[in-house]
C-alpha positions in Angstrom: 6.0 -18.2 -19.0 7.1 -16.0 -22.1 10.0 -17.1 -23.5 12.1 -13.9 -23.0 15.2 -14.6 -25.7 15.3 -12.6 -28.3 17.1 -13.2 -31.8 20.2 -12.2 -30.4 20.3 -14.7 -27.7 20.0 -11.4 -25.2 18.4 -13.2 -21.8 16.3 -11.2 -19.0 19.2 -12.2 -16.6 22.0 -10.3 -18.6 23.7 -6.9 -17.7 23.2 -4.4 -20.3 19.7 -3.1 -20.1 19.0 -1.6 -23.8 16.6 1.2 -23.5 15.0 2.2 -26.7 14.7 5.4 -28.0 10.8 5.6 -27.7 11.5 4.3 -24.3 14.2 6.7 -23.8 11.7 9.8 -24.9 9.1 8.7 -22.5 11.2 8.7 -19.7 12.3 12.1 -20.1 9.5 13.8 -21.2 7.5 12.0 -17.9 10.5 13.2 -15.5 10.8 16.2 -16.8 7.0 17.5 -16.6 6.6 15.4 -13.6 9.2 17.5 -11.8 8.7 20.8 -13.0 4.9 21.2 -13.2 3.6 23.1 -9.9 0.1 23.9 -10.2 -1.9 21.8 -7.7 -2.7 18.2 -8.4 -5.4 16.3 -8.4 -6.2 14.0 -6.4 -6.8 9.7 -7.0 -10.6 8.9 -7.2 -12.1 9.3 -3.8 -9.5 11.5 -2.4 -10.1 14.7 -1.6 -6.4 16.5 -1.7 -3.6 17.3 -3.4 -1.4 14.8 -1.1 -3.2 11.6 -1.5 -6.3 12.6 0.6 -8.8 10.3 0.8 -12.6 10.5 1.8 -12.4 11.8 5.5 -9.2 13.8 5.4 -5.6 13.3 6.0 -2.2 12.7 4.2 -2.1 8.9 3.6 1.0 6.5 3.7 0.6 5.4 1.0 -0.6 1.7 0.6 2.4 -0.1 -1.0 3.0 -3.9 -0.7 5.0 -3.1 2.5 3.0 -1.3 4.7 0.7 -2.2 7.5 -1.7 0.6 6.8 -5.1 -0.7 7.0 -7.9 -1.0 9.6 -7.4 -4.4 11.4 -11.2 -5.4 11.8 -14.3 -5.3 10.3 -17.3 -3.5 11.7 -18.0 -0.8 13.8 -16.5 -0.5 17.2 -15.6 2.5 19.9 -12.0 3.5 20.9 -11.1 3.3 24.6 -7.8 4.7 24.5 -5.1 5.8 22.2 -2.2 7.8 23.2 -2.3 9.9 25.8 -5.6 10.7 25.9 -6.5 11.2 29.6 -7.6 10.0 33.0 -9.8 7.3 31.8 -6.8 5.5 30.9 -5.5 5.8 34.0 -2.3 6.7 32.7 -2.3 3.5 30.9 -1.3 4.5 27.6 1.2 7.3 27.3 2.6 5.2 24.0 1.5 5.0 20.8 -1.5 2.3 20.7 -5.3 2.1 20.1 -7.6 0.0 22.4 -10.8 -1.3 20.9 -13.5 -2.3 22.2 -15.4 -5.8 20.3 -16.5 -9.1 21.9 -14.9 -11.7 22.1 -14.0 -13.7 18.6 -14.4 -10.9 16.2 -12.1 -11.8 13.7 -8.7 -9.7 13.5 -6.8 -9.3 10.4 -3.4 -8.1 9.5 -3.2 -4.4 9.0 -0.2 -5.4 5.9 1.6 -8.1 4.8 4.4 -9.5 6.4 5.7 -12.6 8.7 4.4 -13.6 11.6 7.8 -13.3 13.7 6.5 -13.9 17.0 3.6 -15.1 19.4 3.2 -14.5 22.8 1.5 -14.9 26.0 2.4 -12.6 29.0 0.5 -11.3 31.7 0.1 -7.3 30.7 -0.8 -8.0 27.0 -2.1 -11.7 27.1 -2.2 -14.0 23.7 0.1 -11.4 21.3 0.6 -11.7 17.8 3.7 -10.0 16.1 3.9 -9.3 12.0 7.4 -7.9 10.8 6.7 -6.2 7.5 8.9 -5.4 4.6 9.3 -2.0 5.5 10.9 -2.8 8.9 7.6 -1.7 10.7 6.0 -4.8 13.2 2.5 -4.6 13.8 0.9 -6.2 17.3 -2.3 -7.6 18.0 -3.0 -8.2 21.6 -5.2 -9.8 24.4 -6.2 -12.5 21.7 -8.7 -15.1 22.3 -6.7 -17.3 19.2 -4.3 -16.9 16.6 -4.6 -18.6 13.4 -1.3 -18.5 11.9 2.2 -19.8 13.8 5.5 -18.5 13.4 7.5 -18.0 10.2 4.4 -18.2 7.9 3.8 -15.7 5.4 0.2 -13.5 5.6 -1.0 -11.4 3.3 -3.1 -8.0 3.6 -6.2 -8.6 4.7 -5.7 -12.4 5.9 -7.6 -13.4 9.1 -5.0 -13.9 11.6 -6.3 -14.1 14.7 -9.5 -13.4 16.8 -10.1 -11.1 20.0 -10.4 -11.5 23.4 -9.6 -10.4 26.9 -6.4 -12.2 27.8 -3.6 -10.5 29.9 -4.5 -7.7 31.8 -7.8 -6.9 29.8 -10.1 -7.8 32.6 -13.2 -8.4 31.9 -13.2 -5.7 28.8 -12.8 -7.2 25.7 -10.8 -5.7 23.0 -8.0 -5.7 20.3 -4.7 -3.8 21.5 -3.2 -2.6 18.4 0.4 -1.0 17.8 3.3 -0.6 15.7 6.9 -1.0 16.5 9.8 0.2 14.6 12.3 -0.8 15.8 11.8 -4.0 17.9 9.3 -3.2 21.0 9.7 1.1 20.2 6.1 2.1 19.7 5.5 4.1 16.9 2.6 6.6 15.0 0.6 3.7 13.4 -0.1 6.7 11.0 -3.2 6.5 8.9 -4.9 3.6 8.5 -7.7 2.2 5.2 -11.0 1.7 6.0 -14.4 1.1 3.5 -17.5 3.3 4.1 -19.5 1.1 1.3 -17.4 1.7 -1.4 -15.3 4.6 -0.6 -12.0 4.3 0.7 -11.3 6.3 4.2 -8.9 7.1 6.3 -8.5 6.4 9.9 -8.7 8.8 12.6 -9.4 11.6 9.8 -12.6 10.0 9.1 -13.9 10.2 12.9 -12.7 14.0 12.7 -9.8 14.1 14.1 -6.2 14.1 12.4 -3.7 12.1 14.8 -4.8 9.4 17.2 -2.8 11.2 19.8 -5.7 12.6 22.6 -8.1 10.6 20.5 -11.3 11.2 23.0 -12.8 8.3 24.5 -15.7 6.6 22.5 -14.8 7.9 19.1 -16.0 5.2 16.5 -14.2 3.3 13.8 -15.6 1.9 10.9 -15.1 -0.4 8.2 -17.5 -2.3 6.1 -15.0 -5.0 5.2 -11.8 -4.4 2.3 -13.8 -4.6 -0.8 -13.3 -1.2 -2.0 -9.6 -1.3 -1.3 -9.4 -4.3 -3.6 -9.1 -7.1 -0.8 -11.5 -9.6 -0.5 -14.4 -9.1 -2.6 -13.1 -6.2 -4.5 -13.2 -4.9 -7.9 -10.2 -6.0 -10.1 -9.0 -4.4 -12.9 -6.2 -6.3 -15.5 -4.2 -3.8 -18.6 -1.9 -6.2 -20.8 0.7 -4.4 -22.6 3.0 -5.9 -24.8 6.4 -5.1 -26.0 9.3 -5.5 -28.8 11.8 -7.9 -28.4 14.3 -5.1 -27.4 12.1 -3.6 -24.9 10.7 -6.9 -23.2 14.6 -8.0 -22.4 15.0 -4.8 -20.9 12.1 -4.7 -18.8 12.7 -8.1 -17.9 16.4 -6.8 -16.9 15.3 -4.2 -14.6 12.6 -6.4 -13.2 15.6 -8.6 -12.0 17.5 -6.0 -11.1 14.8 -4.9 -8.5 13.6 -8.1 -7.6 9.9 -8.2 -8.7 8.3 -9.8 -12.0 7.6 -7.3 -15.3 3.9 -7.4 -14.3 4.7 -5.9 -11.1 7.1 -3.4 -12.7 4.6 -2.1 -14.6 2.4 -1.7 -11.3 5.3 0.0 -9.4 6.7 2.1 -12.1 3.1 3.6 -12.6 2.8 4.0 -8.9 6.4 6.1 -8.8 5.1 8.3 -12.3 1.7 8.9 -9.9 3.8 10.2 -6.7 5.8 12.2 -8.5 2.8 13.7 -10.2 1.3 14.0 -6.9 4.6 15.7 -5.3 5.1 18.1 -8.1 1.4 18.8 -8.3 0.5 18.4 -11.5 -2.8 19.3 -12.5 -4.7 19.0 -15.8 -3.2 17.1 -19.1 -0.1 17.5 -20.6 0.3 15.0 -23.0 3.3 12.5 -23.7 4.2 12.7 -27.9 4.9 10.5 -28.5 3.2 8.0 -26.2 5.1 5.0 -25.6 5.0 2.4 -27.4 2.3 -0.6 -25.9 1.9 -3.4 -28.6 4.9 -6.0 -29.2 5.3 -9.9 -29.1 5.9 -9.9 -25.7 3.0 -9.6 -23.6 2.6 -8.5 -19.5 -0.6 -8.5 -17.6 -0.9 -6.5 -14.4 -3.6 -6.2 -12.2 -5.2 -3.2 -10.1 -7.1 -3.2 -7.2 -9.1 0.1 -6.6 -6.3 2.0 -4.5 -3.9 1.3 -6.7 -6.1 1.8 -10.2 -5.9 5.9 -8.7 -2.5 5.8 -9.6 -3.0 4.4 -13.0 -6.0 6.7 -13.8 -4.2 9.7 -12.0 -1.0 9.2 -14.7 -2.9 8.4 -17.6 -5.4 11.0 -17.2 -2.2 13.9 -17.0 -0.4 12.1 -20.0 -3.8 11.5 -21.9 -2.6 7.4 -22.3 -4.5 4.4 -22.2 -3.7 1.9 -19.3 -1.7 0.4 -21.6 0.9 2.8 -22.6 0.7 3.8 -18.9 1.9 0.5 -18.0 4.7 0.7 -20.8 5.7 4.2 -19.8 5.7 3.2 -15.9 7.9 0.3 -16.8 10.3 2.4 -19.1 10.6 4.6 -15.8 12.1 1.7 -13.6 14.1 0.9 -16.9 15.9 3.8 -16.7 16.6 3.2 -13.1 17.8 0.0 -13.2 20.6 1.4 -16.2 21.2 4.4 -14.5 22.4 1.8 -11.6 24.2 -0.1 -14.0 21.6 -3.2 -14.1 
């Protein structure tokens, strides 16, 4: 770990966050045109809006560490029923949930990460699987053949967690019940959910031509060729190290503390906020920071980008003509300013 003390004997854990005044500059200058610019933005690679449309369509939520927002299986399989979406239900599902049809033991994976805060088995939904993730939404999984995780353990996006079946009141049609709950056991839109086509990045129902899963017709296919393009397993990796002064590494190092996360991360989230705000205000074309903040120092931080989240970083150096690095340094000056602003 980089030793964070600086001459001064200033420690990451102190109160006063020092924000220099190249810091300071970029910070304003990236609020500032961030906020007031209005012409339409463009979109991330592979998107195809001004809202964070990707391939297929539709406003995304966006994929954040605390989301479950991603398609829970791999492969190609047909909808039975969503909400409301007639008699072949037979008035089954007037909630918010999607049936889908797979054999037995197809492998079923958790739509975010989160912990698994409950499993049961009951006669209506058979072997059930509950995730609580950090942004208070629960994801279910029922009529399980097998879970794979237990109680109280920590799963990632992405992570196998259980496999299909028919249990409960399934009969003999095999398939994964999923749904979202916010709060406990109130069904919720599930809202858009990640997919791969190959390498592109879609969004669920949009990509099946339709733009809610409420009346979703029967038979409607879903599709995803595993997680590699949204940087899960198998998926491209991309790593920016930027370093720092003295003066500016205990401040970042402050306001990482302050918001709980590492300085890596910072980087990564403060780039994210600088690419939703350009995406809200709708920036389009370059306008570029002078000066760019400053990205070489003693003090180094690597972050790493899976290919949702390197949209962001290409979205906000593209409209402030940076490299990756000064990116990074300008995204964490962002959350610097934050965290003094909130007296950190």
């Amino acid at each position: 770990m980089t030793d964070m003390t600086n001459a001064t004997g200033h420690t990451p854990g102190a109160r006063s966050v020092r924000v220099s005044s190249p810091l300071r500059l970029a910070v304003a200058l990236a609020v500032v045109a961030a906020v007031l610019t209005i012409i339409p933005a463009p979109s991330p690679s592979g998107a195809t809006g001004s809202t964070g449309e990707a391939a297929g369509g539709g406003t995304a939520r966006a994929q954040s560490s605390n989301s479950p927002d991603v398609v829970p299986f791999i492969g190609t399989f047909a909808v039975s029923c969503a909400y409301q979406t007639g008699s072949y239900c037979g008035g089954h599902h007037g909630y918010w949930a999607i049936d889908t049809g797979m054999p037995i033991g197809t492998p079923v994976y958790a739509a975010g990460p989160g912990t698994v805060t409950s499993i049961l088995n009951h006669s209506a939904g058979g072997l059930s699987l509950y995730i609580t993730h950090p942004d208070g939404r629960i994801s279910g999984y029922l009529h399980l053949s097998q879970t794979l995780v237990s109680v109280g353990q920590s799963v990632d996006r992405y992570d196998q967690v259980a496999r299909s079946g028919n249990t409960g009141n399934a009969g003999s049609y095999s398939h994964l019940h999923y749904e979202e709950q916010k709060p406990a056991w109130t069904k919720i839109d599930p809202g858009k959910m990640w997919a791969c086509h190959g390498s592109t990045p879609v969004l669920y129902p949009d990509a099946a031509g339709y733009s809610t899963w409420q009346g979703l017709p029967y038979g409607v296919t879903i599709r995803n060729d595993g997680y590699g393009c949204l940087g899960g397993p198998g998926g491209q990796v991309w790593e920016y190290t930027t370093g720092y002064s003295n003066a500016d590494a205990n401040a970042v190092a402050a306001a990482a503390a302050h918001f709980g996360m590492s300085p890596s991360e910072l980087q990564k989230q403060g780039v994210g906020l600088l690419g939703w705000m350009l995406l809200v205000a709708g920036a389009s074309g370059t306008s570029p920071l002078v000066p760019p903040p400053p990205s070489t120092g003693p003090v180094q931080h690597e972050t790493a980008y899976n290919s949702y989240e390197k949209q962001y970083l290409d979205l906000v150096r593209g409209y402030y003509v940076l490299t990756p690095e000064q990116a990074q340094a300008g995204g964490a000056s962002l959350l610097v300013f934050f965290a003094a602003m909130a007296g950190a």
